[in-house]
N, C-alpha and C positions, 0 to 999 in steps of 0.2 A: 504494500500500500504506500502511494507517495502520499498526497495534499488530497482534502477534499472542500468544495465549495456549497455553501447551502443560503437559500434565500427565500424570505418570507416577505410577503405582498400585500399592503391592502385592499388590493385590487387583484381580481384574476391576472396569472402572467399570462403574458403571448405567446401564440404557439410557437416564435423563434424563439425561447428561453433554451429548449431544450439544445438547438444548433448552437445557441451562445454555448452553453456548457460543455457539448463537445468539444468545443474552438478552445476553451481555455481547458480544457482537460491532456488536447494534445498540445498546448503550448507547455503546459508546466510538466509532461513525460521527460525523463531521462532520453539524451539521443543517441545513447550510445546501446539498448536495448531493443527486442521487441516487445512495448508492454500490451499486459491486456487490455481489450477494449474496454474505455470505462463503463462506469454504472451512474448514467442518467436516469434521474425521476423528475418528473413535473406534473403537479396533481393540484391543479385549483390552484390557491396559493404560494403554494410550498414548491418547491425542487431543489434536487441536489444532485453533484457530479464529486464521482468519485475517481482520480488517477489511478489506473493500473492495480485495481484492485484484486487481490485472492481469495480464499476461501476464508480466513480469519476473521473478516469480516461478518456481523451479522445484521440484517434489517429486520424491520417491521412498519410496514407502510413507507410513512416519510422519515421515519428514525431510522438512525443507525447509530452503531458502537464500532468503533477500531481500536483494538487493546484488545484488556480480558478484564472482566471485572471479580473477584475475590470470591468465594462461594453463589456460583450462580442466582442471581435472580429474572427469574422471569417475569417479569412486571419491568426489567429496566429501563424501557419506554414510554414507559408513562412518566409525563412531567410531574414535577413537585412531589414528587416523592422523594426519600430520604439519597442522603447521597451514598451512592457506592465507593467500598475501596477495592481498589485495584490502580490499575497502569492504562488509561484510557484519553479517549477522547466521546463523549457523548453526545450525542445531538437526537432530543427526543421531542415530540411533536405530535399534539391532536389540535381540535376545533378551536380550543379555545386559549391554550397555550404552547409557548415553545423556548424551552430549554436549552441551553448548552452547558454543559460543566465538563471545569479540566479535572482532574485526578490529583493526590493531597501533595504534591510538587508542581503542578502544569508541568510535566514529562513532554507533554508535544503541544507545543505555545499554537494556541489558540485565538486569533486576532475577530475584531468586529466593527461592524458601522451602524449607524443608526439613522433613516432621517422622518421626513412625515409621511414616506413613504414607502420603503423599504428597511431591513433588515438584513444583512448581509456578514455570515461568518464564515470562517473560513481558518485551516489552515497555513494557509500561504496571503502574503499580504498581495500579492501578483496577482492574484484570482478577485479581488477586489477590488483592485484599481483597476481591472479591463473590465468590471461590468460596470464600474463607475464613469470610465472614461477619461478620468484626469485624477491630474496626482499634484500635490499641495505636498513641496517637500520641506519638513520636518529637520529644521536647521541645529534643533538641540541633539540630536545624535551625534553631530561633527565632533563633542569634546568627547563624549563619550566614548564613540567608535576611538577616537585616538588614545583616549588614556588605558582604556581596559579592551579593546576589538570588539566589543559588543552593542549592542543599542543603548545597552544600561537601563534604569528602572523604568519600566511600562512605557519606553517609548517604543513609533514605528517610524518608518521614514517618510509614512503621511500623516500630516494634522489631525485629521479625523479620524484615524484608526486609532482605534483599542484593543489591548494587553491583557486574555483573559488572567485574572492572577491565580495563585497555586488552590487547590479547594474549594473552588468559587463558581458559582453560575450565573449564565444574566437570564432575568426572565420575561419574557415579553407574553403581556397580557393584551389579545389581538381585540378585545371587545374595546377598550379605551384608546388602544397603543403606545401604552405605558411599558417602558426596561426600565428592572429594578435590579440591584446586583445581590446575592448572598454570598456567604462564606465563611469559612470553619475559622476563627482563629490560629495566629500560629505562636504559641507559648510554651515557653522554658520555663516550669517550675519544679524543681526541686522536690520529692518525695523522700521521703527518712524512711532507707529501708537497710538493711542489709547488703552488704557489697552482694552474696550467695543471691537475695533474695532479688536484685536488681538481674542479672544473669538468669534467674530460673525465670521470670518475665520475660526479659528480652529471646531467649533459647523459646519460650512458647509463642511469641507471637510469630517470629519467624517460622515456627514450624506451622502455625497456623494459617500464613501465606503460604507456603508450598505446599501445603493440603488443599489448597480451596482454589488451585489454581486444576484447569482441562486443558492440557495440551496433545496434541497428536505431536507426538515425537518421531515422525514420518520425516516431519515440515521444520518444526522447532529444532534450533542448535543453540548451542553455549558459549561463547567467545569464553577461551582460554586462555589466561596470561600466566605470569609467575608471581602474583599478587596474592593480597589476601580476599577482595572479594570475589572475584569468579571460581577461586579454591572453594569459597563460604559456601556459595550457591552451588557448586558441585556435589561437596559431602550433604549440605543440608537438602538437597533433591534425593540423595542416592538413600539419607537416613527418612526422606517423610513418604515414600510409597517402593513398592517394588518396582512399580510399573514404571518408574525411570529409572531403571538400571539399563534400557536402550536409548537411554539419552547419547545425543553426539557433540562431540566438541570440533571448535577452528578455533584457528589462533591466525595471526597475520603479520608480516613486518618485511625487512628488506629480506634476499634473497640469500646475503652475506649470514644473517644473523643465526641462521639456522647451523652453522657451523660452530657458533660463538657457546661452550659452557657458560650455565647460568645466567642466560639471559631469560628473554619471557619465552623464545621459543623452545629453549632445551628444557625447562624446566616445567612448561606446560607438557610436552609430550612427557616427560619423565612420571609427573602426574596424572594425565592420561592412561598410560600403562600401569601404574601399580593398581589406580582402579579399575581396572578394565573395561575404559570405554573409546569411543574412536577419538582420533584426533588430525584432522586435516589442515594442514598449512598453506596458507595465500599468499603469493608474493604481490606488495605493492612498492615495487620500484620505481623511480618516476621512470615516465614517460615517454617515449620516443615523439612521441607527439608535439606538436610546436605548443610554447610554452600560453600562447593566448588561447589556444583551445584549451588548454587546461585550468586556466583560471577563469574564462567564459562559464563551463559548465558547473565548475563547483560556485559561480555566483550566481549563475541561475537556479540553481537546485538548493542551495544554502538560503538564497537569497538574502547577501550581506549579513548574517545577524552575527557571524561569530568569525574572526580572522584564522583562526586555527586549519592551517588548509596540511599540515604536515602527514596525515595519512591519508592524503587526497591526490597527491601530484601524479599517481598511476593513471591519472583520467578516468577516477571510477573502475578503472580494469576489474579489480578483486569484486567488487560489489555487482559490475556484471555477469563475474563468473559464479559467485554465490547464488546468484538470481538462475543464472542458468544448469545451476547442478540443482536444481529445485527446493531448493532452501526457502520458507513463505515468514519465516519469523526468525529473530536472534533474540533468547535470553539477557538484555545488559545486567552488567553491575553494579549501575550506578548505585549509593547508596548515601546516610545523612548521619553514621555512627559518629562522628566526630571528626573535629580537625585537626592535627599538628600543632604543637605550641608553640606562639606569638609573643613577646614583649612588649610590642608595642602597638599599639592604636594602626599608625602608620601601616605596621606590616599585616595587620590583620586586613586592611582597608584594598592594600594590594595583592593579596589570597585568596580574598574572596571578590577579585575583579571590581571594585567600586570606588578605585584610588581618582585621584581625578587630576584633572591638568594641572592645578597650583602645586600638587604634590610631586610631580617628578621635574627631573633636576633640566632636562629639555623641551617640556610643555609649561614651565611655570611664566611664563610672557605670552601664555597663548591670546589673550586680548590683544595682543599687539598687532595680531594678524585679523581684529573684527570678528572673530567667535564669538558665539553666547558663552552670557555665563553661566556657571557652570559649578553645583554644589548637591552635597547630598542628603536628599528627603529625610524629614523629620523622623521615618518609620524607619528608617536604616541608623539611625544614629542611636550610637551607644546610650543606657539609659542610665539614670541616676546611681542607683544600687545593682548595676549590672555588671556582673564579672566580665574581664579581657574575655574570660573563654566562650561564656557565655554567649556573649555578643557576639561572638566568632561564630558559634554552630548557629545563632540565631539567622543573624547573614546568610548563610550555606544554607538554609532552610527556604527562609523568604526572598530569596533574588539571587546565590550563584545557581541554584540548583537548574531555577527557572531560566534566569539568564545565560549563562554560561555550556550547563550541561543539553538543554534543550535543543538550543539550536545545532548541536550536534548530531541528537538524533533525527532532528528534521533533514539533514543531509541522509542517513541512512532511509530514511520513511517514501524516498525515492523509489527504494528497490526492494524493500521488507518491511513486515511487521516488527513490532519492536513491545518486550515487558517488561517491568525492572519490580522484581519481585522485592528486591529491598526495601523500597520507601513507600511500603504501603502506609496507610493513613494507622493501621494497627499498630506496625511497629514502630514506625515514627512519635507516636505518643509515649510508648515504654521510653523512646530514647531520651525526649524531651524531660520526662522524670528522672534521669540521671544524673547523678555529681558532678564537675568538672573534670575530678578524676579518672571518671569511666569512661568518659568520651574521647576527654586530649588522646590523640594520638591512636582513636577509635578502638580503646584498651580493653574494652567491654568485649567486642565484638572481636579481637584477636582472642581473647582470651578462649572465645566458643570456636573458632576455627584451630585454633591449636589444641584443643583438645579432641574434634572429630576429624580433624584430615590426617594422614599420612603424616609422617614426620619426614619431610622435603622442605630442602633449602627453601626460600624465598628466592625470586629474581635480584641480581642485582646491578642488572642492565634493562633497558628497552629493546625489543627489537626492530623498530622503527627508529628514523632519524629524527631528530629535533626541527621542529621549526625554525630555530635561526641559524641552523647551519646549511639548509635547503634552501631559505631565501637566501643565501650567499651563494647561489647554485651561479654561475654564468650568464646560462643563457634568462634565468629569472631575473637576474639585476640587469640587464639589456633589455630585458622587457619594461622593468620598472620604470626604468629611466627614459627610456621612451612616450611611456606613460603619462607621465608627469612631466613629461614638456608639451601635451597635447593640447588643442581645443577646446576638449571632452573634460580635462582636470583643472582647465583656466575659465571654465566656466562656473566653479565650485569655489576654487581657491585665489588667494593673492601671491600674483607671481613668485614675490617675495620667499611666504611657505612651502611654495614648489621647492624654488631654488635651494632652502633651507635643507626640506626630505630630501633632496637629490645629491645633494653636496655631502652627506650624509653615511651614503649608499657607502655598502663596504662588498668584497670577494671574500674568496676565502683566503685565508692568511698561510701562504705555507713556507717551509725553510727549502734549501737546497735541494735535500731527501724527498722532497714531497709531502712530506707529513706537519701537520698541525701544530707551530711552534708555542710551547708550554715549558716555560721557567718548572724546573722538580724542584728547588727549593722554594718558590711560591707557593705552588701546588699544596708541598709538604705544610707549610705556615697556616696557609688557608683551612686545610683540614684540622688542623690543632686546635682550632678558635673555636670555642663553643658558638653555637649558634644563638642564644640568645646574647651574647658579645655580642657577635658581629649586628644583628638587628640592632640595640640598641646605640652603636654608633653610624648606623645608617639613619636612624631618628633621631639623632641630637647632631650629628657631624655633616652629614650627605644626605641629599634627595636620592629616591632610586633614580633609575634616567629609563626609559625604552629603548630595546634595542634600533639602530638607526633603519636597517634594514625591515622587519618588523613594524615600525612607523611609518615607513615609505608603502607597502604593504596596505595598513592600514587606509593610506591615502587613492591605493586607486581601487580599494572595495568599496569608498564612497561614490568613488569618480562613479566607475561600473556601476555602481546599483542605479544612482541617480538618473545615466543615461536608460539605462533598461526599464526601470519603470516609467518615464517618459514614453518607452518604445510600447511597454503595455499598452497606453493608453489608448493607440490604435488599433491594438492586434484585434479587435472586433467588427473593423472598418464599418464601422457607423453601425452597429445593432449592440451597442452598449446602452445603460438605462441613462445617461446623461442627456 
């Protein structure tokens, strides 16, 4: 399943609704596939198009569910009923109301419009600007996109779209045409239990998520790393039924890596084999392909919301070969046990993607160049009596999950279903009850994986390349820079800021040998410095800075997005509703 688009009318649609949603159905398909033909409905009011959809999907009428939702209910289509947990997207619809709710993270970001007469959700923001016909672009994402590569909180890159947020639904009551929003709180409080008694909670809820999950594991696989969560979700699938003991695993990364001890690839199969289940490996090396088809598709298919393109540059390759070994869903791992520990405000701010241009040490003059300003909402700010860590996981809860991790999976939702059995709304509440202590460094949660899995190393490599050693790729920094002297980027930016990114622009750095010049006695220094040191003389002595390449990057996922959705606002050639 990639994007799907749904619209609700005061008035009967026209009988061209149905062609419109074809048109934007094969506009927003992967090109590099054959997908299925979509799943148009158009019934009185209502219709909906759905991309490249498979079997995982289920209707009823004008509703439909993509996910899975937590011990089945059959009633899930009917609006105003309670909310489900699971890993979804919903959109549910009778005479008199119509619903959409994300899942207790928004797992797969949910956008909307509203006017006096129409209703218009969706997926993908692209599928909305071409039934709308023009795009009003949304100049507050500029600091954003630069300081963290994301949109940042609830914006989109048009004015009038909206952000559904994590547990929340909008309701549109068609008798008045009133949207109202609801939503679960998201709260950290502290429960006085027992270290034992916090663990025997957490170990039930997740068991009660992979109980109350239906998969055909025909269809379903497992992304395997050398981590601790896709380990977690392994042992804890293989201990909650028998009936996934024919689960199957992949794992993905460069072609090199598979040679490499104890990275994620040797140490997934190694883990693979002691449990005895499959494990198939993906190469995503980049590309032979010219480097602007490369970054074309992943901004079309991404649709700007997240710069992280480093296991992308194969041009989708692995995700069209997944698609074509008949793969219809991938298990993630994403999950909300807790994060790493922080010393400072600062570094917390920059972990959980929400630092902002005064904060680093080569965005802090960004007014100079006529950007908005640019500061962070009252709801993300630390609170009176709220611990560093606290506010850490709080963060990671209500905006990286949504922001950062999401738009991830919308790049996968291209070519698969997608579940993330960890951050059910069940579990998420145990964890929220947890100390600081059980969460930092998600202590709770190794603690259950080190006691049911295999005793195996941890990874302690990637098998994939870094993002800022792949924009130092050649022919990427040739691109860049061509970029960012164009038209298309001086029509967004001041020459000035070009000149600034591009001046910027670094290769890779090598010695004589060819190989990656690194001081061993730096090296050695650097490692010796506790890291709560080293943070806190980045917070009293130094700004961080972005890396230059990485910023430059950032500059023409605006340029790209801002032309392309322009480009939408035709692709309908005049049977848009504008």
């Amino acid at each position: 399943m990639a994007k799907c688009v749904f619209i609700c009318s005061r008035e009967s649609l026209p009988e061209s609704m149905s062609q419109k949603l074809k048109e934007i159905c094969k506009r927003l398909s992967p090109d590099n596939i054959s997908p299925a033909e979509p799943k148009v409905t158009v019934d009185g009011h209502t219709g909906f198009g759905i991309i490249n959809p498979n079997s995982t999907i289920r209707y009823r009428d004008t509703s439909f569910l993509m996910g899975q939702i937590v011990n089945n209910d059959n009633n899930w289509h009917i609006p105003l009923r309670d909310f489900p947990d699971g890993s979804f997207a919903l959109f549910r619809n009778n005479m008199d109301y119509c619903e959409i709710l994300s899942d207790p993270v928004a797992s797969r970001t949910i956008w909307y419009y509203i006017d006096s007469k129409f209703l218009i959700a969706a997926t993908s923001q692209r599928a909305i600007i071409m039934l709308l016909g023009s795009f009003y672009f949304n100049e507050n994402v500029i600091t954003w996109m630069l300081s963290t590569g994301t949109l940042g909180p609830g914006f989109s890159w048009d004015t009038r779209i909206k952000r559904l947020g994590p547990d929340s639904s909008i309701i549109l009551d068609k008798k008045n045409w009133k949207l109202r929003i609801a939503s679960n709180p998201i709260e950290f409080k502290e429960v006085k239990r027992t270290d034992e008694k916090h663990e025997e909670l957490l170990l039930k809820s997740l068991m009660s998520s992979f109980k109350g999950l239906d998969l055909d594991l025909t269809k379903w696989v497992l992304p395997l790393s050398g981590g601790y969560d896709s380990r977690g979700i392994l042992c804890l699938f293989l201990g909650a039924s028998s009936d996934y003991q024919k689960i199957k695993t992949i794992t993905w990364g460069l072609k090199a890596s598979m040679a490499v001890k104890g990275n994620d690839a040797s140490v997934a199969r190694e883990l693979a084999e002691r449990l005895s289940v499959t494990n198939k490996y993906y190469i995503n090396d980049i590309s032979d392909d010219p480097v602007e088809t490369i970054i074309d598709r992943f901004v079309r298919l991404g649709e700007g919301q997240i710069d992280n393109i480093s296991d992308y540059l194969d041009g989708f390759k692995m995700w069209k070969d997944i698609t074509e070994d008949g793969i219809e869903g991938i298990i993630r791992g994403d999950e909300g046990f807790g994060c790493k520990h922080y010393s400072s405000s600062l570094a917390v701010k920059n972990n959980q993607s929400c630092i902002l241009c005064s904060d680093l040490q080569n965005l802090k003059n960004y007014k100079e160049y006529g950007f908005p300003d640019q500061e962070l909402p009252e709801e993300l700010r630390q609170r009176g009596r709220e611990s560093l860590s606290t506010w850490r996981d709080r963060l990671f809860h209500t905006y990286t999950l949504p922001t950062g991790f999401s738009p991830l999976s919308d790049l996968k939702l291209a070519y698969v279903e997608q579940i993330n059995p960890l951050i059910t709304r069940e579990v998420l509440q145990v964890v929220r009850q947890l100390p600081d202590h059980l969460r930092t460094e998600k202590n709770l949660f190794r603690k259950i994986v080190d006691s049911s899995c295999p005793k195996i190393e941890y990874a302690k490599s990637a098998s994939s390349a870094p993002l800022r050693d792949l924009l130092r790729d050649e022919h990427v920094v040739s691109y860049m820079k061509n970029h960012l002297s164009s038209l298309e980027a001086n029509r967004i930016f001041p020459g000035s800021f070009l000149n600034f990114a591009i001046g910027g622009l670094q290769g890779k750095i090598k010695t004589v040998t060819g190989k990656k010049e690194t001081s061993t006695s730096k090296l050695f220094i650097k490692r010796m410095i506790p890291t709560f040191l080293k943070e806190a003389v980045r917070s009293k002595i130094l700004l961080p800075s972005i890396d230059n390449n990485i910023l430059a990057f950032r500059v023409v996922l605006i340029s790209k997005m801002h032309s392309l959705l322009y480009e939408d606002t035709t692709a309908l050639n005049d049977h848009n509703l504008g």
